[in-house]
N, C-alpha and C positions, 0 to 999 in steps of 0.2 A: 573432316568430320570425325568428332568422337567414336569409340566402338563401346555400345552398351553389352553391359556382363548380363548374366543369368538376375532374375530376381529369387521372390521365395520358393523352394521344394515344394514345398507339404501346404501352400494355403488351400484353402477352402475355393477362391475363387482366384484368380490371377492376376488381381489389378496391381500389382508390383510393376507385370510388362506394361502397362498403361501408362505410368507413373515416371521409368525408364524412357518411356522414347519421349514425352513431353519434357524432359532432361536435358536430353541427349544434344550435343551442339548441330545444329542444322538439318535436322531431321525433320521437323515439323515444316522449315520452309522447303524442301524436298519434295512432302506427300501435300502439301497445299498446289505448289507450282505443279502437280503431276496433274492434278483435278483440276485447274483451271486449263491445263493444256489437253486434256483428254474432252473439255464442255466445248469445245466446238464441234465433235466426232458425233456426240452424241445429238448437237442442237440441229445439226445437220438434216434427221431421220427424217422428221417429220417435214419439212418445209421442200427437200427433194421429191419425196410420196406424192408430196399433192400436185408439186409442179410439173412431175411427168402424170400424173393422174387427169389434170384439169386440160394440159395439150395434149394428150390423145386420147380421153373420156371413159377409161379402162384402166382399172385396176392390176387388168393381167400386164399391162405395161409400165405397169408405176414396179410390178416384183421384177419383172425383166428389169428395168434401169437400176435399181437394188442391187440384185442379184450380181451386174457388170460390175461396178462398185467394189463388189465382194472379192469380186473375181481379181480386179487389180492388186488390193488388199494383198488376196493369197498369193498372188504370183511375185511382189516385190518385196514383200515381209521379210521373209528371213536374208535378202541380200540387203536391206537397211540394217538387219539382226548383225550378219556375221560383219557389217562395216564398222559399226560401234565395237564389238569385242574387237577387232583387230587395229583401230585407228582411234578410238574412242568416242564416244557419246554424242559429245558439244558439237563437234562440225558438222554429224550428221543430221542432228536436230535441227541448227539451224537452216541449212541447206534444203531438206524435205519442208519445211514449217511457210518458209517463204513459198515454193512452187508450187504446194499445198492451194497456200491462198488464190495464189494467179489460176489454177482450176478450180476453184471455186467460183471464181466475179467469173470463169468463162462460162459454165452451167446456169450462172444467175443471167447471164447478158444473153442468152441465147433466145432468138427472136423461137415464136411460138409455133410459124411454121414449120419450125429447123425442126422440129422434137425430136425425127427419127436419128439426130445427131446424139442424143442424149446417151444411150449405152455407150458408143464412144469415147466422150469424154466424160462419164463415169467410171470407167478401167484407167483412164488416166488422173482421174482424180484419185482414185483408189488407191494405186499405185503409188500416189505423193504422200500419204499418208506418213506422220511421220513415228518414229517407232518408241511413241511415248510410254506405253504399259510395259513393251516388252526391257526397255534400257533400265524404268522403273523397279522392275523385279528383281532382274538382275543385279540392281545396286543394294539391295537391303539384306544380304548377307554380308555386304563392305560394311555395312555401316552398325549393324546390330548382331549382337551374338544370345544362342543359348535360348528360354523362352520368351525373350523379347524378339526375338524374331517370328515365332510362330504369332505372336500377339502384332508382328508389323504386317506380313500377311495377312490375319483377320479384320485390322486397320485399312489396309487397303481394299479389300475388299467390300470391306463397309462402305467405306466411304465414298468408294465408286456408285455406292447406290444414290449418295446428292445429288451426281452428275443424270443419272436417272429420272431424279425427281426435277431439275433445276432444266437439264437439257431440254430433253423435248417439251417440258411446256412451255422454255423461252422461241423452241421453234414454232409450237401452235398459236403461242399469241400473237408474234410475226405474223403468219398465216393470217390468223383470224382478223388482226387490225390493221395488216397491211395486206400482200401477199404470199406466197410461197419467195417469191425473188428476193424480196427485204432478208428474207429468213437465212438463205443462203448467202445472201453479200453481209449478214452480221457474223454469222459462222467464218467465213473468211478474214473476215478484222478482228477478230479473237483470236485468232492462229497464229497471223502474224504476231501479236503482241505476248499470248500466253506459253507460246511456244519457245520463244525467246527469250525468256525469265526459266523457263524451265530449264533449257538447253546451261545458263549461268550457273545452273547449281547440279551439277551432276557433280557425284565426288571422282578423285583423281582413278584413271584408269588401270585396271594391273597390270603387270609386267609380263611382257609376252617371251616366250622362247620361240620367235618367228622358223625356227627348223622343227617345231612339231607342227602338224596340219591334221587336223580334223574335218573324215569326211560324214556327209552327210546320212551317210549309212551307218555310219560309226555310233555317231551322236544320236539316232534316232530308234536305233535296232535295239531295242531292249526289252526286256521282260515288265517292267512296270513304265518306264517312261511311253513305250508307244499305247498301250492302254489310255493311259491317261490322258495324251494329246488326242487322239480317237472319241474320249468319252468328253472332252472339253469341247471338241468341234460339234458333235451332238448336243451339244446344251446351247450352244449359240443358234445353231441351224433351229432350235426350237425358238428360241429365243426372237431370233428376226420372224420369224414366222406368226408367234403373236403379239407383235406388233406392228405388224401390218394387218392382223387380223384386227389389233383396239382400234387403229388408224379404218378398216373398215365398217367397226362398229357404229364409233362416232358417224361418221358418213353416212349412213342408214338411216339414221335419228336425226339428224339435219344439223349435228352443234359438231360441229370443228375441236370447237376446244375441248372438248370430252376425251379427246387423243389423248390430250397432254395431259388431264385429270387422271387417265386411268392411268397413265405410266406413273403419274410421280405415286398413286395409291401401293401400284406393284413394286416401285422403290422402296418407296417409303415401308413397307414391310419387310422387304429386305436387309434395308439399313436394324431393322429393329432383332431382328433373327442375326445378322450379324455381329450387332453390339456384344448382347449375349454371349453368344457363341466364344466372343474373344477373350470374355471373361472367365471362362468356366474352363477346368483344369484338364487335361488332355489324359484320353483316354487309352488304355489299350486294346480296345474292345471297339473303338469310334473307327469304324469301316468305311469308306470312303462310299462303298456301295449301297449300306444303310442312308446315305444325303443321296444316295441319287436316286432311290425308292420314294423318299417323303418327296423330291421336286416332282417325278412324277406322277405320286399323286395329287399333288397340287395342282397340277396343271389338269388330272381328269378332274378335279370339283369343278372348274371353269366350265369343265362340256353342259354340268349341267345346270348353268348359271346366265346364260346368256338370254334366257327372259325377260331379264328387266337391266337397266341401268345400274341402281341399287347392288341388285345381286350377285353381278359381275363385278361390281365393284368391291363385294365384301370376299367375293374368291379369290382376286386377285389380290388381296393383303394377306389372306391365306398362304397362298400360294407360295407370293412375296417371304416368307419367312424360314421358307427354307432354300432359299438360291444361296444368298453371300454364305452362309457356314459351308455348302458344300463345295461353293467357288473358293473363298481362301483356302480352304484344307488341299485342293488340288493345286493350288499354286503353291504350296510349303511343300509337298511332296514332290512335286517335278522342279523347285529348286534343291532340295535336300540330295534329290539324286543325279544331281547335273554339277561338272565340277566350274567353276570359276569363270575358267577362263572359253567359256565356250555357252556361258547361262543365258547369254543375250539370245544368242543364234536360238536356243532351243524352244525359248518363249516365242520367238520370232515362227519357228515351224507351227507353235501351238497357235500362232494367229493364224496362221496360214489353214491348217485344219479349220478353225474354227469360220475362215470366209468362205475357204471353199465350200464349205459343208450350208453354211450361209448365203452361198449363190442360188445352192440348189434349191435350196427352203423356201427362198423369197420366190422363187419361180415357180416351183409347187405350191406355195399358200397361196399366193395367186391366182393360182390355175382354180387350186379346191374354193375359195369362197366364191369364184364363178360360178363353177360348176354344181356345187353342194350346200354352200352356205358358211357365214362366219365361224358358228361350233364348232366347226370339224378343223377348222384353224388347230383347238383346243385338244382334242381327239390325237391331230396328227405329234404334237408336242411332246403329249404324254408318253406315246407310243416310241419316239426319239429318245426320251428318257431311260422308260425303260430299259430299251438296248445297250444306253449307255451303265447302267447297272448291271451288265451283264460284262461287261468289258471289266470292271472295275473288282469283280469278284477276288480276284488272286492279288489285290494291291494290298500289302497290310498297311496295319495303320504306322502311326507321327512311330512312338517307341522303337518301333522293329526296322525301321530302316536306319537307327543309330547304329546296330549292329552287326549291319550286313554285310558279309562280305566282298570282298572288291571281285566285282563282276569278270569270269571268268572268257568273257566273250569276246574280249582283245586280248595280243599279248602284252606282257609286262609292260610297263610303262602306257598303256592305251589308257584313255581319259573315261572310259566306261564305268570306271571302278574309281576313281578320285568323288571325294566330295560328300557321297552315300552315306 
């Protein structure tokens, strides 16, 4: 693959990086094959929810089987992470992508009486996951340089909001026109197949000095990188949380497919706050902390929203518009500050954060629309957010970490300091 330069300094708006990577040789089949191999992760949500929901008639069971999920997720992420940087990408995609599948038809084929097998192999599905965002991210410093990369971040993250819009309402209408089961065994035959288009076009691996070794305290122990994986697991742990709260809205109201209405709505604003965002010229004044004050307030208009259909729906396009600008800008910042050969692994922690922190969410949003009701879904979100604005204080912004000094917290030669 080609490596794209810088576009213009001084424009008004930035559509040069836009114009750069639809150029660029292989890059668009790249982030296309990334999004068809991540629509099965997400078609998954909803047609899992219902299937533990509908075999043991509780909701507090549909976040438990979630939550397991999560759990597998965070415990194998970063050893899929550090396999790809150390042996490279392709094998390991393929290999997760196939066994992926096979726990999925086993979830799907699981007779009804079994349910309480279902957290089970939920952490083992979790677990097979394979580590298509994180190799992803990884690779788009190989392949773009300069502000076309800050514009291939904002790209990506946009564009993960289709999979938002396209995911779960391919899973709800499964649901609704067939079962939850259909839902999960189409999920599963898209993995096999998108996975493996995906895994063909990873570009070539870099060259390792197999006598440096990076530990995981090395790689993690930092002044802005641990923030940021910290304030990234908080927006997820919100993030499963209300949507298992739209997944309990709809269910209340009697329409199924209002799940998937409301998600692609909170996409779909997302994608829209995204676009933007990748257009518009980088600031130095753009804090990372200021995106995670507007998500959180987004997410309180939802508390006081949930009266009507309608109205939840016009919060959560709200809402939706400030996720993807404060999601890509954290994913340019914890690549900027991660050197090369160690980007996969570190993405791979910030999954990890972000399920584990997603196990407990799904199991607390649970508990609370039992016990409290769907708003407070919305309540507890914001509250998440928050905090994660509070983590984020001390991160400067895109400019100030071109000139930061090489991290004094390793000796010479320590990967702490490369990349930054």
């Amino acid at each position: 693959m080609e490596t794209v330069g810088g576009g213009r300094k001084n424009a008004g708006m930035e559509l040069a990086g836009y114009r750069e990577l639809w150029r660029a040789h292989g890059v668009m089949a790249l982030l296309v094959s990334s999004l068809l191999a991540r629509l099965p992760v997400l078609a998954t949500m909803v047609p899992i929810a219902f299937l533990a929901k509908d075999a043991s008639g509780s909701f507090r069971w549909a976040g438990v089987v979630a939550g397991a999920y999560s759990i597998g997720m965070a415990i194998a992420g970063p050893v899929w992470s550090r396999a790809a940087d150390r042996r490279g990408p392709r094998g390991v995609l393929l290999v997760t992508g196939i066994a992926w599948s096979v726990a999925l038809i086993a979830i799907a084929l699981l007779p009804a009486g079994l349910h309480r097998l279902l957290p089970a192999l939920a952490v083992v599905a979790g677990a097979l996951v394979p580590p298509v965002m994180q190799t992803l991210r990884a690779a788009w410093p190989r392949v773009v340089q300069g502000p076309a990369l800050r514009t291939a971040y904002s790209v990506d993250a946009t564009a993960q909001e289709l999979l938002f819009m396209v995911g779960p309402m391919l899973g709800a209408t499964a649901v609704s026109v067939a079962s939850p089961r259909l839902g999960v065994l189409l999920a599963a035959a898209m993995s096999a197949v998108f996975i493996w288009w995906y895994a063909l076009r990873q570009p070539k691996p870099v060259p390792h000095d197999h006598r440096t070794k990076v530990t995981a305290r090395q790689l993690l122990w930092h002044r802005h990188r641990l923030p940021l994986i910290l304030a990234f697991g908080l927006w997820v742990t919100s993030f499963n949380g209300i949507s298992l709260g739209i997944v309990a809205f709809a269910d209340e109201h009697g329409q199924r497919l209002l799940a998937g209405i409301f998600e692609a709505v909170w996409a779909f604003g997302s994608l829209v706050g995204g676009a933007v965002a990748g257009a518009l010229p980088a600031r130095r004044t753009s804090y990372l902390w200021r995106r995670a004050a507007l998500v959180a307030a987004g997410m309180l208009l939802c508390v006081f929203a949930t009266w009507s259909s309608v109205s939840l729906g016009i919060a959560l396009l709200l809402s939706g518009l400030t996720l993807a600008p404060a999601i890509g800008a954290l994913y340019e910042r914890l690549g900027a500050l991660t050197p090369d050969v160690a980007r996969t692994e570190v993405f791979g922690w910030m999954g990890s954060a972000a399920m584990g922190g997603a196990a407990i969410g799904a199991a607390v949003s649970g508990a609370v629309i039992e016990g409290f009701g769907v708003r407070y879904v919305w309540l507890l979100a914001a509250v998440l957010a928050a905090a994660s604005m509070v983590l984020l204080l001390r991160v400067p912004p895109e400019q100030h970490l071109e000139v930061e000094p090489t991290a004094p917290e390793l000796p010479a030669g320590g990967l702490l300091g490369e990349g930054a």
